[in-house]
N, C-alpha and C positions, 0 to 999 in steps of 0.2 A: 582614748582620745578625748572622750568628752568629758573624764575626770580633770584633764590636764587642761582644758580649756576653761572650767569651772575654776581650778588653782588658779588661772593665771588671771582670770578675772577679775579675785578678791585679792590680788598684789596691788599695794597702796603705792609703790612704787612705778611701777606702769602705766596709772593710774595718772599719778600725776607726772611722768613721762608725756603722755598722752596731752592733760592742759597745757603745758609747757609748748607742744608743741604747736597746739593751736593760738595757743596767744603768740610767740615768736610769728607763726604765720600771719596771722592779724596785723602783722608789725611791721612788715616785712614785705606784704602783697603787693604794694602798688610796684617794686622791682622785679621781685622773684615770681610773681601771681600766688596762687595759691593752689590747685592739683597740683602738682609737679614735687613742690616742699614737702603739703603733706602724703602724698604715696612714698617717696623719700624717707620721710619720717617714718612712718608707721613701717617699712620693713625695717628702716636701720634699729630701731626696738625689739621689731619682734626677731634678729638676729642677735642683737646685742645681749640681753638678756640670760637668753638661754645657753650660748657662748661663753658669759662669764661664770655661770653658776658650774658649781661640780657636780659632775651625773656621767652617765654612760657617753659615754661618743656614737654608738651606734642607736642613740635614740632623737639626737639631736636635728636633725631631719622633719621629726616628727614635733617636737616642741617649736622648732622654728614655723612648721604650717599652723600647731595650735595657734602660738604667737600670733601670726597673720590673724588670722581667726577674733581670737579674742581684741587684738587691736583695732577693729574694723567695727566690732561691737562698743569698745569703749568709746571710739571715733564720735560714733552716730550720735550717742547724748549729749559730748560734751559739744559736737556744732550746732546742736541744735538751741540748748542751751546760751553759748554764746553769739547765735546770729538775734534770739530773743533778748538778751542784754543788749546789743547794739541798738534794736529796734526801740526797746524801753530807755533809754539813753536820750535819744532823739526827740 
């Protein structure tokens, strides 16, 4: 498990999955707010992902939790990061 969450960490594509999502939120928050999109987000990824790639079917369960996992960890830098560009903008 913690191999697979290591993989999915350094997938560049997730990655910026991940920004995408927050800037879209950013964009988006005074309608939609912002919990709501990104929990939204962050499983429609870590579902999406692992769904489309080819692997076992009875492992997919287990990538979908990595997914969670590693998403939550990408989450954390990239809001932190952009609530500091907003601030430094100002």
């Amino acid at each position: 498990m913690i191999d697979l969450v290591l993989s999915q960490l350094s997938d560049v594509f997730r990655i910026g999955l991940i920004v995408a999502l927050v800037l879209t939120m950013h964009r988006t928050s005074p309608v939609t707010g912002r919990v709501l999109p990104l929990a939204a987000g962050v499983v429609f990824v870590a579902v999406l992902l692992p769904s489309t790639m080819p692997g076992a079917p009875d492992s997919l369960p287990h990538a979908i939790l990595a997914g969670l996992v590693s998403n939550l960890i990408i989450l954390v830098p990239v809001l932190v990061l952009a609530r500091w560009l907003a601030r430094f903008r100002r």
